[in-house]
C-alpha positions in Angstrom: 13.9 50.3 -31.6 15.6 52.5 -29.2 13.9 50.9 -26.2 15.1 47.1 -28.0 18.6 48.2 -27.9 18.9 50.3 -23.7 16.7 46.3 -22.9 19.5 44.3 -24.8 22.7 46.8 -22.7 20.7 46.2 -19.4 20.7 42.2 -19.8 24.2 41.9 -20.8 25.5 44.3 -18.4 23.5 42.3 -15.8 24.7 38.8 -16.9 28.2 39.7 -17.3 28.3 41.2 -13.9 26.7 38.0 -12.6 28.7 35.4 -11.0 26.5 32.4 -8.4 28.7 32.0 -5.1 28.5 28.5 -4.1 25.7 27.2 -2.1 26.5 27.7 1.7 25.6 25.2 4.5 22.1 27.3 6.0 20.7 27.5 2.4 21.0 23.8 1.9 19.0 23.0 5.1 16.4 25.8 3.6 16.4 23.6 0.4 15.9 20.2 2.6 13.1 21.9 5.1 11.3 23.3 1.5 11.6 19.7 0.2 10.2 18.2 3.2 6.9 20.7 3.2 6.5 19.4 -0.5 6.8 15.5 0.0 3.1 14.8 0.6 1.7 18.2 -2.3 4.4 17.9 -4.7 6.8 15.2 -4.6 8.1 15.7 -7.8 9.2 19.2 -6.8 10.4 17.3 -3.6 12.8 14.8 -4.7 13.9 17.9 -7.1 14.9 19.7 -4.2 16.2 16.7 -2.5 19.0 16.2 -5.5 19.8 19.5 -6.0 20.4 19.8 -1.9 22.7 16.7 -2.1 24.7 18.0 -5.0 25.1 21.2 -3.3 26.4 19.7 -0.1 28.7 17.4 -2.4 30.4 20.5 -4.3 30.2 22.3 -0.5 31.9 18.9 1.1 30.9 19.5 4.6 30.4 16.1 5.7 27.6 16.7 8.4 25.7 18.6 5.3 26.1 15.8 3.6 25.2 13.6 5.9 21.8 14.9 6.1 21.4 15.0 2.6 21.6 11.6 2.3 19.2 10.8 5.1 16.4 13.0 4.4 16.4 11.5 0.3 16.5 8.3 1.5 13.3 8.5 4.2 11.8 10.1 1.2 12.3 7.8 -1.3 11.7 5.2 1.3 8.5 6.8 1.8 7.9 6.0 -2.0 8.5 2.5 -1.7 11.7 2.3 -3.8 13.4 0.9 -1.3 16.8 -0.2 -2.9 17.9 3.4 -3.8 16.4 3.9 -0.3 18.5 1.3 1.3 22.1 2.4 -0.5 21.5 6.4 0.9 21.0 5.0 4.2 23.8 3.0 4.7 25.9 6.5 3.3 24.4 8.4 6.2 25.3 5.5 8.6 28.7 5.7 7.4 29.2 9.6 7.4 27.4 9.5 11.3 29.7 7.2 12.4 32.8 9.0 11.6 31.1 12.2 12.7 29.9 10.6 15.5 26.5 11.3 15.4 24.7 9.1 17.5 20.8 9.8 16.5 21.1 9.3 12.9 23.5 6.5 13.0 20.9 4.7 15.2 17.9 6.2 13.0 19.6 5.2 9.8 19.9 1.4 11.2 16.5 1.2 11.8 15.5 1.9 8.1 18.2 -0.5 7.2 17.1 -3.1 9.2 13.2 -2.7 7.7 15.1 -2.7 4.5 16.3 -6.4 5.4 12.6 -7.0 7.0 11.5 -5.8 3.3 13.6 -8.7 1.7 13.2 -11.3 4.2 16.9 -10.7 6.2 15.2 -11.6 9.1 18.7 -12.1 10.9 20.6 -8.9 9.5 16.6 -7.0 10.3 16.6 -8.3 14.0 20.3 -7.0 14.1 19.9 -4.0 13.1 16.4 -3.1 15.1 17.5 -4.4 18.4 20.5 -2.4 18.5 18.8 0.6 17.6 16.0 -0.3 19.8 18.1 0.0 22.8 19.7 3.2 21.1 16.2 4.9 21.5 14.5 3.3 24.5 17.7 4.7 26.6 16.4 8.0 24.7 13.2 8.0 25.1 12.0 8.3 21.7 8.7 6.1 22.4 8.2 6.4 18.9 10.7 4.8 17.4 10.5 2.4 20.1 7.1 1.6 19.2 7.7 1.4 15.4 10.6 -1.0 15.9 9.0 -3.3 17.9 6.5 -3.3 15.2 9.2 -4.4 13.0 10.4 -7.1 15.4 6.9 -8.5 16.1 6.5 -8.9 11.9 10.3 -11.0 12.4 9.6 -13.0 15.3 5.5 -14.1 13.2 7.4 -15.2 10.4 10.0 -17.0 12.6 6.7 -18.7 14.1 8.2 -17.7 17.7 4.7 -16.3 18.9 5.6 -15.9 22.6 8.5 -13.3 21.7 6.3 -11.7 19.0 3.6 -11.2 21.7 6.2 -9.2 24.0 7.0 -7.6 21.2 3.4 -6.7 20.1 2.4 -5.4 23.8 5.6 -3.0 24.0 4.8 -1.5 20.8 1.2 -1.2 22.0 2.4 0.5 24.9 4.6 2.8 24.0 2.1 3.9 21.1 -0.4 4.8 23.6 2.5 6.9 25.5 3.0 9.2 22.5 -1.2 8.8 21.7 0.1 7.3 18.2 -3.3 5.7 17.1 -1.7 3.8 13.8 1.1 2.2 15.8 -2.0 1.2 18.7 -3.9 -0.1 15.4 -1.0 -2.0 13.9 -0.5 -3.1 17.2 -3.7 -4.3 18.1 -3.9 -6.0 14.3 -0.7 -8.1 15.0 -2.0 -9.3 18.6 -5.0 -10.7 16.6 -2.6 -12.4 14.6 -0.4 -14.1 17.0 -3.8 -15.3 19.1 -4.7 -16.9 15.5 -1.7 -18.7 15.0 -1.5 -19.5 18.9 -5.2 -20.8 18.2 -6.8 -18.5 20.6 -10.0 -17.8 18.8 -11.7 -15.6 21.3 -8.4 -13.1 22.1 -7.8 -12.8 18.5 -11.3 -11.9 17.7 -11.1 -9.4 20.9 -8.0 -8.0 18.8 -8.9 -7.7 15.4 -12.1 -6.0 16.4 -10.0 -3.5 18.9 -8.2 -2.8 15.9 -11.2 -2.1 13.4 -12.2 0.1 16.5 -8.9 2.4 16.7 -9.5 2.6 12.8 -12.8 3.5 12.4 -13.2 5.9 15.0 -9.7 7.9 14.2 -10.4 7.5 10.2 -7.2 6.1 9.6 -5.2 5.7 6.5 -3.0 2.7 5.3 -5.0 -0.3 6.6 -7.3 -2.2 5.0 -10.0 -3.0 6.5 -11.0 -6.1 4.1 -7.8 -7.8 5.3 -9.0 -7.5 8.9 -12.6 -8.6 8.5 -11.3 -11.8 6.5 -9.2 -12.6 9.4 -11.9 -12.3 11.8 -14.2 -14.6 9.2 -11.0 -16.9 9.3 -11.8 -16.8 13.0 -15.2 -17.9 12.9 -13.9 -20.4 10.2 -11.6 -22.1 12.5 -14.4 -22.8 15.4 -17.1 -23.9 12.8 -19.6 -20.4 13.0 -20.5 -20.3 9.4 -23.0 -17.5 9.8 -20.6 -15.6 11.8 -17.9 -15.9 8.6 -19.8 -15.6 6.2 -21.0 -12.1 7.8 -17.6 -10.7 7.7 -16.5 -12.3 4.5 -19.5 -10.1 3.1 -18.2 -7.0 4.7 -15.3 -7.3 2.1 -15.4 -4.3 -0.5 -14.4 -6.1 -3.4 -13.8 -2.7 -5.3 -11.0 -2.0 -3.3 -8.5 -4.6 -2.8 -5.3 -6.4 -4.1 -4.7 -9.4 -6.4 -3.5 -11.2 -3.2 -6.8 -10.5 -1.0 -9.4 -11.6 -3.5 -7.2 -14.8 -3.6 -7.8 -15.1 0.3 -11.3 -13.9 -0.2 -12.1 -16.5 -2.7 -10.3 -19.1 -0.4 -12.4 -17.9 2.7 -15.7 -18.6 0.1 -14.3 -21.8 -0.5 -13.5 -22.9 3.1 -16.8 -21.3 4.4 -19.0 -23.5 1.7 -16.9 -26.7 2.4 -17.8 -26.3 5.8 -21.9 -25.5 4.8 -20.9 -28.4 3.1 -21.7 -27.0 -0.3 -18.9 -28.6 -2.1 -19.7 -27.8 -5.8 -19.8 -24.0 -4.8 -16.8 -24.5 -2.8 -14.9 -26.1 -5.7 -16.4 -22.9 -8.1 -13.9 -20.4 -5.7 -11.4 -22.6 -5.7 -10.7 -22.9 -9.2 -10.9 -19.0 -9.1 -7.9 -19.1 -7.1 -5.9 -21.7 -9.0 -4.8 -19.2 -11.8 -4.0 -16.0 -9.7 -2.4 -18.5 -7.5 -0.1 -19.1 -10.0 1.3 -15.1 -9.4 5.1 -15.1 -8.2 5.3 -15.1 -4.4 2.0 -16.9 -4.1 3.4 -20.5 -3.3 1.9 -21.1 0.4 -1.4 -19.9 -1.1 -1.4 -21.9 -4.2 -0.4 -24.8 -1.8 -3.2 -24.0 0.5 -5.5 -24.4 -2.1 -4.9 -27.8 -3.5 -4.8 -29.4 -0.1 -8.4 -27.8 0.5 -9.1 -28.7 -3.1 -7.9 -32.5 -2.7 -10.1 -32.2 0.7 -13.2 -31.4 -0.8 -12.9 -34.1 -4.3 -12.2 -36.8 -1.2 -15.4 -35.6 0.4 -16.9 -35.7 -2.9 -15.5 -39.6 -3.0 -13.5 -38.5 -6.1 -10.3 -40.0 -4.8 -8.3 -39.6 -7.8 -8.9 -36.2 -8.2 -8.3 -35.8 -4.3 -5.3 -37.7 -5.2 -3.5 -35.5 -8.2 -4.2 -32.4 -5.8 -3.0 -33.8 -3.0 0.4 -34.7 -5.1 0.7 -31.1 -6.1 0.1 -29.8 -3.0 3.3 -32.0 -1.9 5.2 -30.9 -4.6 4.8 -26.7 -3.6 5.5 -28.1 0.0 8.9 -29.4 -0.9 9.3 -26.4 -3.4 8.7 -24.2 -0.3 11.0 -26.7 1.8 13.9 -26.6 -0.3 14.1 -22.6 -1.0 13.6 -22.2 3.4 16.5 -24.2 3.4 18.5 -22.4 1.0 17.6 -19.2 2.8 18.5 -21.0 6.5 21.8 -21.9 4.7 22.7 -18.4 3.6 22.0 -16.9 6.6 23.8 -19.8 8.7 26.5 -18.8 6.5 26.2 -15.3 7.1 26.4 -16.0 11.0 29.4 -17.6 10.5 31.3 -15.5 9.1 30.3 -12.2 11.5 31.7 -15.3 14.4 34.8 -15.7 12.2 35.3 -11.9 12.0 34.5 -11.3 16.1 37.1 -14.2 16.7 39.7 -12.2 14.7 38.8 -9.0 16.6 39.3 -10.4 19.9 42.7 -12.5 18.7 43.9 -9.1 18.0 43.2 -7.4 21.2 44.6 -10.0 23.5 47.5 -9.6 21.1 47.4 -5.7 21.8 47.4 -6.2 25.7 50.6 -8.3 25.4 52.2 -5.9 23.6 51.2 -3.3 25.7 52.8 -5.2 28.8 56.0 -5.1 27.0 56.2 -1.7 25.9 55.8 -0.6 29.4 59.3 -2.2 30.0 61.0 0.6 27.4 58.4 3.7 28.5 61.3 5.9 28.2 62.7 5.0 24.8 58.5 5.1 23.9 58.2 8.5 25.2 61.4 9.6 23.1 60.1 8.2 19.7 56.2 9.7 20.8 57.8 13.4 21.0 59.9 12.6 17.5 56.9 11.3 16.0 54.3 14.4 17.3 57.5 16.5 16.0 57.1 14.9 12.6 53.4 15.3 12.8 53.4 19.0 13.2 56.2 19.4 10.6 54.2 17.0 8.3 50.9 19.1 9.4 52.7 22.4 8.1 53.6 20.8 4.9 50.2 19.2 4.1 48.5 22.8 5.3 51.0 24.5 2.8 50.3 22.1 0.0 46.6 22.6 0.2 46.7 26.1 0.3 48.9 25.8 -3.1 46.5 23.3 -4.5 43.5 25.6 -3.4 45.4 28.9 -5.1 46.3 26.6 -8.3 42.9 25.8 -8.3 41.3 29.4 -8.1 44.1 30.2 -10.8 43.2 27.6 -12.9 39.3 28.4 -13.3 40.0 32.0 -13.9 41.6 30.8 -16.8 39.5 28.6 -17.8 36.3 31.2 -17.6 39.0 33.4 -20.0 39.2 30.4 -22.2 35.1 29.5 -22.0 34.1 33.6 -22.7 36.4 33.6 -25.8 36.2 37.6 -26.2 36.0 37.3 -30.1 32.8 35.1 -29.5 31.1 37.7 -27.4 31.8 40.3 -29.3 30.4 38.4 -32.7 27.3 37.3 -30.7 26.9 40.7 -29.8 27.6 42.1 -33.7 25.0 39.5 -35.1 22.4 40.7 -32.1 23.3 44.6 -33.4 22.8 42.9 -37.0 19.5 41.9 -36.8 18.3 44.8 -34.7 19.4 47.4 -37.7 17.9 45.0 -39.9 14.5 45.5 -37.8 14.3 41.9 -36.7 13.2 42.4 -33.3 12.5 38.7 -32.5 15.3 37.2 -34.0 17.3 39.5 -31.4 15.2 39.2 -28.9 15.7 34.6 -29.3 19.4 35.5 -30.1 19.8 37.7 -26.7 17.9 35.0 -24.5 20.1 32.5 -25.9 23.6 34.4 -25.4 22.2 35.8 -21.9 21.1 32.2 -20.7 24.9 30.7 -22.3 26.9 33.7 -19.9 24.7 33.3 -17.1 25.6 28.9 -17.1 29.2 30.1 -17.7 29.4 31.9 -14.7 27.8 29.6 -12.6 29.0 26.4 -14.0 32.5 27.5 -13.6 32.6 27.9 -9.6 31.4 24.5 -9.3 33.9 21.1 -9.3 30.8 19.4 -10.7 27.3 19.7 -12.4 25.0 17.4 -13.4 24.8 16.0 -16.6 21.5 18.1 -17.6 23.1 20.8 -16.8 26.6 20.3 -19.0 24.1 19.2 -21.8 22.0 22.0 -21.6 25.2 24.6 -21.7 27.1 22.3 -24.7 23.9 22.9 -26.7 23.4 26.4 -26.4 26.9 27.4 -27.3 26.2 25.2 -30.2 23.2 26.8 -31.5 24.3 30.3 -31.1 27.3 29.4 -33.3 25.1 27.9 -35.6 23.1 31.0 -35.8 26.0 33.1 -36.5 27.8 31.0 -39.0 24.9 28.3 -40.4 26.6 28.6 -43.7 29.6 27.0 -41.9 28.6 24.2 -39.9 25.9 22.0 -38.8 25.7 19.7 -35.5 24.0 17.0 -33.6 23.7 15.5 -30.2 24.3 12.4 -28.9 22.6 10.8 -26.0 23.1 6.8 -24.8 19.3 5.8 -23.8 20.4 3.9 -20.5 22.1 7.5 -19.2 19.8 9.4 -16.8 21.3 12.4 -17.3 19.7 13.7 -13.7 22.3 11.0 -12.0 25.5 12.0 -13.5 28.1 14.7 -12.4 30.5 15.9 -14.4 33.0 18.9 -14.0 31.8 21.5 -16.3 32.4 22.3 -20.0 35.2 20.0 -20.4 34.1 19.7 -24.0 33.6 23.6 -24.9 37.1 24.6 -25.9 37.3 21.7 -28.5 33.7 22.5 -30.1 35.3 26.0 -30.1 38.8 24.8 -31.8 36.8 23.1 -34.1 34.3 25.7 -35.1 36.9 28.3 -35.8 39.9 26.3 -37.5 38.5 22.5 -38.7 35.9 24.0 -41.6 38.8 26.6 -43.4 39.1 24.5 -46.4 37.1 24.8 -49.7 36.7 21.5 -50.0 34.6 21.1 -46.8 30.9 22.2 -48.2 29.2 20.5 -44.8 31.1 20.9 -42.0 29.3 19.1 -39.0 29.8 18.8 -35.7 29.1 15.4 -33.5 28.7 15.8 -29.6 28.5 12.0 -27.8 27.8 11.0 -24.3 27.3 6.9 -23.8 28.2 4.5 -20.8 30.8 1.3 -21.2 32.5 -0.7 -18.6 31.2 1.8 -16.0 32.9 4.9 -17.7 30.8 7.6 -19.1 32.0 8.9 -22.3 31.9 12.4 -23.9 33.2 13.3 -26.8 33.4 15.4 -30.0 34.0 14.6 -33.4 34.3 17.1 -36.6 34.8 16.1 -40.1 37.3 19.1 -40.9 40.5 19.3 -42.3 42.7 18.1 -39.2 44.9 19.4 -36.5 48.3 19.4 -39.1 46.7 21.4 -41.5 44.6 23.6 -39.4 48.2 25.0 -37.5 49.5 26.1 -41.0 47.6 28.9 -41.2 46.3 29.7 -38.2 47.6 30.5 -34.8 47.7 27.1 -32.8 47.9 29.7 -29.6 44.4 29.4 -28.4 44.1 24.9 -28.9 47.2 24.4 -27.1 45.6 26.5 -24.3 42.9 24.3 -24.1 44.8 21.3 -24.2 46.8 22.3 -21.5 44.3 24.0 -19.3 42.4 20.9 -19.7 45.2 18.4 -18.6 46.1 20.7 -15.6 42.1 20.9 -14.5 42.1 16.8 -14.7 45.2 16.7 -12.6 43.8 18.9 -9.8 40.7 16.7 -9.7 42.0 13.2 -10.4 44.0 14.0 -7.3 41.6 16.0 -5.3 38.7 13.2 -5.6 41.1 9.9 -6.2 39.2 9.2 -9.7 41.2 8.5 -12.6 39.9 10.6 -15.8 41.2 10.2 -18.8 41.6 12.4 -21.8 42.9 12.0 -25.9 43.2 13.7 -28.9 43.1 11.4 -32.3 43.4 12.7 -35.7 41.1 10.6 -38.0 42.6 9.0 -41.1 41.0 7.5 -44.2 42.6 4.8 -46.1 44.6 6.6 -47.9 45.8 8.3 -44.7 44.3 11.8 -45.9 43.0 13.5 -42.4 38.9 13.3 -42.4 38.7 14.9 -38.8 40.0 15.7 -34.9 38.0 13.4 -32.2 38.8 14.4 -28.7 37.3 12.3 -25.8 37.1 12.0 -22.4 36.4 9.1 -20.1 35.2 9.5 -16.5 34.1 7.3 -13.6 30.6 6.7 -13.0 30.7 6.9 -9.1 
């Protein structure tokens, strides 16, 4: 017992003389470089670390900090293919390096944005953005980069069936892969060469290809190709200069176990073109209707309309010209399908085009407008250089007011979470939590006290963290709301009971929120809603939901009101809170240029008899 109670001194003592200093700048870059050894082990634990980095750097506001924040979550989550969260952290970091003027991750930060585009078929916006950081890096030397780029450019200029520019692009990747001995560039390299060849119908250099890259693969074990895709190609090869035996060799070579939806389609289409040509037709026709119904999968038009025109082929072979016919009809119908959406895209882009024309046109309208005025301000140089020295006058008395302001703001601001830390570590709270922990250790409960302790410890530890922070995350706010709840609870069950409310579309990892906005109302309403007789089951509703891209939080109780509450009680301690908590959404509505808003209703019944005190708050998303 003795030992229970010097254990329960040493954690309070130590919690209460606890306070978290804000996260610096050199432990945030520990945080990232932890993160980054974890991506390929742990990647939970990564992106973790990745979050918790960015919301450090937000609540630090060093803009280079966050900066690289942003760019190291979105290569990672990049790296895990969601590329739209991806995309938006990118273009942040672009942003950010441009008005820090930070030349390498601007340029690195385009080239993820423009494989972004690549990603979703942009191929304009992705040739914008990869040329210019192209240049960006070849004047640096980064061969890397370099080479991965013109990988990017090469996949553009294929799809844009301009195979003479792809093939320039193709050889500089290759050569600049083989600079920094980059054996998965020099295999994608040598795989896209093989392409190009193909489509150029150059059987013999696009065999030469295909099997240099099966070569670089094999003999380095690489990762990330697959190696049934190349040896269809090279049976589409053989296909194309009417070697059966050859194609049908390396359709066999095809580990069915191991590939995509979309390659057994091509497999099966290879079967089917490979026993057309052995002039097998009933076999042929057997793959092909294998394809028909995967074929059907979204995104699979070209191959869907590939098939029917072989299809309609082989039935007119057959001298089943009807059939040959309806397949032949569909296959003209995809074609226009196709048709119509390329031109929809062409349009789009065309559009796009325009209007970056429209906006250079303005640009350059408003420097030629610029040099004339500048002509005519050089007739009154002497009355300019009289208003400059007013104006830099004004500045540096404008410079000393702002720099006075902020240090009043800053001091209002260290004034204003002191008292709100008084009004979160309500002293009569502490000292009932610690009565009721004395309480059950007389009444040799040790693991009652021992929960109860945990509980109160964990509570002043989040206090004192949470309050030298502007924000925390949701989890976090949740997390801290709940435990102050159930230690309440525990002390005065007999009082009050309480539930939690959580919208299902909030990710409450996403979210930041300044802390423990809510606390001094749950307080308010634990100590003065319930005094009435007439209130058997007091209870205690916490809400957080999303509407019209507000987040909501608020809490309800059922007690007796604010009006009666103040009658015999001291209304000291709630008008505290209420204006603590005005002053405290001042500071940050103007500090971060977000409105939040904050009410008080007192809930009526019909017969306008108070049934409760709501108080809400509604805050931005962003």
């Amino acid at each position: 017992m003795k030992t229970l109670k010097l254990t329960f001194l040493f954690i309070i003592i130590s919690y209460c003389s606890f306070a978290q200093k804000a996260i610096d700048s050199t432990e945030i870059f520990q945080i990232l470089k932890t993160a980054q050894n974890l991506k390929k082990t742990k990647p939970d634990s990564a992106l973790l670390l990745f979050k918790k980095a960015k919301m450090a750097a937000v609540n630090l506001g060093d803009k280079n900090v966050i900066m690289h924040c942003y760019y190291d979550l979105a290569y990672f989550l990049f790296t895990q293919n969601k590329n739209k969260k991806s995309y938006i952290l990118f273009v942040k970091a672009l942003n950010l390096a441009e008005e820090l003027k930070n030349d390498e991750y601007y340029y690195k930060s385009k080239v993820y944005i423009g494989t972004y585009h690549l990603i979703t078929s942009n191929y304009n916006l992705a040739t914008e953005y990869c040329i210019d950081a192209l240049a960006y890096f070849e004047k640096e030397r980064n061969y890397f980069l370099v080479s991965g780029i013109c990988l990017n450019l090469t996949f553009i200029q294929i799809e844009q069936k301009d195979y003479d520019s792809a093939l320039e692009y193709a050889q500089s990747s290759l050569k600049h892969a083989q600079l920094v001995d980059n054996k998965t560039y020099e295999g994608k390299s040598y795989l896209n060469m093989g392409e190009i060849y193909l489509f150029k119908n150059n059987y013999d250099k696009a065999k030469f290809y295909y099997k240099e890259s099966l070569r670089i693969i094999n003999e380095n074990n690489l990762a990330g190709f697959t190696h049934s895709n190349i040896n269809l190609n090279i049976a589409n090869v053989f296909l194309q200069t009417n070697q059966a035996d050859s194609a049908e060799f390396y359709i066999n070579r095809v580990d069915t176990s191991k590939i995509s939806t979309r390659i057994k389609v091509l497999l099966n289409i290879s079967y089917c073109e490979l026993y057309k040509l052995k002039k097998e037709y009933n076999k042929a026709l057997e793959f092909a209707q294998k394809v028909i119904k995967p074929a059907n999968i979204e995104n699979f038009g070209n191959l869907k309309k590939d098939i029917y025109l072989l299809m309609a082929d082989i039935y007119k072979k057959k001298h089943d010209y009807k059939t040959a016919y309806n397949y032949r009809l569909q296959y003209e119908q995809i074609k226009d399908s196709i048709f119509s959406n390329q031109k929809y895209k062409i349009q789009n882009e065309l559009e796009i085009i325009y209007e970056s024309t429209k906006k250079q046109r303005t640009i350059d309208q408003l420097s030629s407008e610029k040099e004339i005025t500048t002509l005519k301000n050089q007739k009154s140089r002497y009355i300019l250089f009289s208003l400059i020295f007013i104006l830099v006058t004004l500045i540096l008395l404008g410079a000393l007011f702002f720099r006075q302001n902020r240090l009043k703001t800053k001091h209002t601001a260290i004034e204003l979470e002191q008292k709100l830390l008084r009004t979160q570590m309500n002293p009569h709270f502490i000292f009932n939590s610690i009565s009721a922990i004395q309480n059950y250790i007389i009444n040799n409960n040790p693991l009652e006290a021992s929960s109860y302790l945990s509980d109160f410890a964990m509570l002043m530890r989040a206090t004192l963290t949470n309050s030298s922070n502007n924000f925390i995350t949701l989890q976090d706010e949740i997390k801290t709301i709940e435990n102050y709840l159930k230690l309440q609870h525990l002390r005065l069950s007999d009082k009050f009971n309480y539930k939690i409310i959580i919208s299902e579309e909030i990710d409450t990892e996403d979210y930041f929120v300044p802390p423990m906005l809510l606390q001094p109302f749950i307080e308010n309403s634990i100590i003065h809603a319930f005094n009435n007789k007439n209130i058997t089951e007091g209870l205690i509703t916490v809400t957080y939901l999303l509407t019209a891209n507000k987040l909501i939080m608020k809490t309800e109780d059922n007690g007796i009101g604010r009006k009666e509450s103040t009658k015999n009680t001291n209304k000291q301690h709630i008008s505290k809170a209420t204006s603590i908590t005005n002053q405290r959404i001042e500071l940050l509505s103007k500090k971060y240029k977000k409105e939040i808003s904050f009410n008080i209703l007192d809930l009526k019944d019909s017969n306008n008899t108070p049934t409760g005190t709501l108080v809400q708050f509604t805050l931005p998303i962003n």
